[in-house]
N, C-alpha and C positions, 0 to 999 in steps of 0.2 A: 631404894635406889641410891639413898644420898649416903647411907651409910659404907655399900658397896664401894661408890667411886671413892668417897673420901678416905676409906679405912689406907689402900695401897699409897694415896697422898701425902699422908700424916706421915707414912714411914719412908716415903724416899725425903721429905723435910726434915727429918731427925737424919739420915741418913747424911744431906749433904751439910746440915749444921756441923755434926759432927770431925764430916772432910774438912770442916774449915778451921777448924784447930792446928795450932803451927803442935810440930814434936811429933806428930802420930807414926806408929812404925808401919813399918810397909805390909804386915803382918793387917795390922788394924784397919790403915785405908783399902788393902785386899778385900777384906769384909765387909765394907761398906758400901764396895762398889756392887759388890756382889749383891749387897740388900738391893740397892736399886737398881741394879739391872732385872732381877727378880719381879719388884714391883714394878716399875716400866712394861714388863711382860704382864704382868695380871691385870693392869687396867688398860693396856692394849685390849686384849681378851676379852677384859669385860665390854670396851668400848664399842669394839667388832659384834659380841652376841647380840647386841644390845639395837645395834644397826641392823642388823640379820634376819633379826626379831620383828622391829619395827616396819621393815618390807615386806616380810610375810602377814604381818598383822593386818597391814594395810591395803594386802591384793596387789600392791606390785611387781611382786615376783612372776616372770612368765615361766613354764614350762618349756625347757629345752627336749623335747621327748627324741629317744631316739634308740634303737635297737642297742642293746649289753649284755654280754655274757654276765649274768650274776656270780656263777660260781668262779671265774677268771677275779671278777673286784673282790671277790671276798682271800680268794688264794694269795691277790698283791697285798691286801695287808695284811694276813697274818702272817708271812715274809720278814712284814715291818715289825708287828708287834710281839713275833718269836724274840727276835733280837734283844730289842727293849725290855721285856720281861724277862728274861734271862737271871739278869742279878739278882730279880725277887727269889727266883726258883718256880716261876712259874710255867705252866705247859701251856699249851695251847691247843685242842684236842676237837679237828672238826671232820664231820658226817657231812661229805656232801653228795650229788647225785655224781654217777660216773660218768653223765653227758650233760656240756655243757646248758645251762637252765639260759634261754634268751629270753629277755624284755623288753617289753618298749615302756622306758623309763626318763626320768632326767638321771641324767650320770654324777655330776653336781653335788646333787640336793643327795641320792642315794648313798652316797660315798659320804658324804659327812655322816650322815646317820649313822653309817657304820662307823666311823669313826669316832665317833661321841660315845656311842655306845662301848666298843672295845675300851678306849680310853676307863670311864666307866669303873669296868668291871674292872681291869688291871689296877685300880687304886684302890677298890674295895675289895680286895682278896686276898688270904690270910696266904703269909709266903709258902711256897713249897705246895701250891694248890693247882689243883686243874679249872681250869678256864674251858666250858664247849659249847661250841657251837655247830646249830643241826639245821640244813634247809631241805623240808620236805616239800613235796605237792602232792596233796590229798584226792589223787585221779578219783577213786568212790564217790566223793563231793561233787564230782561233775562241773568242777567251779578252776575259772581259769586264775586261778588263785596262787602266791608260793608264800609258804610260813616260813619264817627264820626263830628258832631260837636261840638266847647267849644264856649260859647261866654260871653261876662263880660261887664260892666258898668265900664267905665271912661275914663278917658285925652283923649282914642283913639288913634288913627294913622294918621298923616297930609297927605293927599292925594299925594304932591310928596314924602313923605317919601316911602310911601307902596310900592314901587318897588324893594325897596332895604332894607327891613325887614331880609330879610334873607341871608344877606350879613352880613359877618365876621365882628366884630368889631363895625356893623352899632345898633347905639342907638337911640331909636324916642325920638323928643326933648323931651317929656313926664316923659322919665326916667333921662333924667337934670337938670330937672326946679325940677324935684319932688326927686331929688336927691335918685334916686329905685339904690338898690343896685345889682350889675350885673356885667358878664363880657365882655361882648358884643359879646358870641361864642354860647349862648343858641339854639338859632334861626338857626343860620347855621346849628350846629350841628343836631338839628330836623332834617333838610331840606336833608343833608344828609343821616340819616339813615332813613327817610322815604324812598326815593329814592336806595337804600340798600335793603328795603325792596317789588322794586318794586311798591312802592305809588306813591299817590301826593298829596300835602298841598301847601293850597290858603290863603289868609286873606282878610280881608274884613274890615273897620270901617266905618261906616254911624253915623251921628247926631241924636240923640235922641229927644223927645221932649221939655226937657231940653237941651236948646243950649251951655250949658257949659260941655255936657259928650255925649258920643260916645258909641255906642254898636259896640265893636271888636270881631269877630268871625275867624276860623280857622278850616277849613275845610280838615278832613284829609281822603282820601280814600284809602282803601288799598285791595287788591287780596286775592283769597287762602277761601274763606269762601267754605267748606270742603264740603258740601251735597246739597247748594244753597239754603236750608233755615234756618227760624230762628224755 
């Protein structure tokens, strides 16, 4: 943790040392401001998961539970996140049911999930790739259950890493080499409020037929689908 908060500290320190040199062109102090507004943002961030975390950890989070269209939350951000990934060249390619999926959920805690996850996979996905996402409900199962899967193209997950995916802190080498900008509480945090909500989320990353990229998938199940159908 100490190394987390401190790492973004160090560099807005060099940052505003440096503003305080007389002669800098506007070129230069441009850049500097930029480093630190950057970092100001990443240890916001990390400060937020980090509180986020700390509530769930400790049981004081309550349960806002209340009747949502799941497939309505999922259709407002991929809205968001078509846009956004646009300049990678990325698509966004989702299976959903053709009537709306209701749950009695918290809205909150689901919507981040999703969004951690999306987030996610749009930083680890080799440009010009497809992104999909699929929410089934398994009626044979008899189980008032709905699975969501996301899965995405690239670096992947190194098979001893995958255990420890969703561990505080824990970054796959992928997000090093490729220098992904993150704070290493995304995944936990998921992992938690899934389980908050009574779910469970798995991952998965298998070789592709292209041996230099991986299809990483993330499979999230969760309770509460209100009628048991879709």
């Amino acid at each position: 943790v100490n190394h987390e908060l401190r790492t973004p500290l160090t560099s807005m320190t060099m940052a505003i040392r440096m503003l305080r040199q007389t002669g800098l062109s506007d070129d230069r102090s441009a850049r500097y401001l930029d480093i630190l507004e950057q970092q100001c943002a990443q240890e916001t961030n990390l400060i937020n998961d980090l509180l986020a975390l700390q509530e769930l950890e400790s049981k004081q989070v309550q349960l806002q539970l209340e009747e949502l269209d799941l497939k309505a939350l999922i259709e407002d951000l991929a809205a968001t996140f078509s846009q956004k990934w646009a300049a990678k060249g990325l698509s966004l390619v989702l299976d959903l049911p053709s009537q709306p999926l209701r749950l009695r959920s918290d809205r909150g805690s689901l919507n981040r999930v999703l969004l951690e996850l999306l987030t996610n996979a749009g930083k680890y996905s080799d440009p010009n790739t497809r992104i999909a996402l699929k929410v089934v409900h398994p009626i044979e199962q008899a189980t008032h259950e709905v699975v969501l899967t996301l899965s995405n193209t690239g670096p992947g997950i190194a098979p001893d890493e995958l255990p420890y995916i969703f561990d505080k802190f824990r970054r796959a080498q992928g997000a090093t080499q490729n220098a992904v900008q993150g704070t290493g509480l995304g995944l936990a945090l998921v992992k938690c409020l899934v389980q908050h909500l009574n779910g469970v989320i798995a991952a998965s990353s298998c070789p592709t037929s292209d041996v230099q990229c991986c299809e990483t998938c993330f499979t999230l199940t969760l309770p509460q689908v209100l009628d048991g159908k879709i």
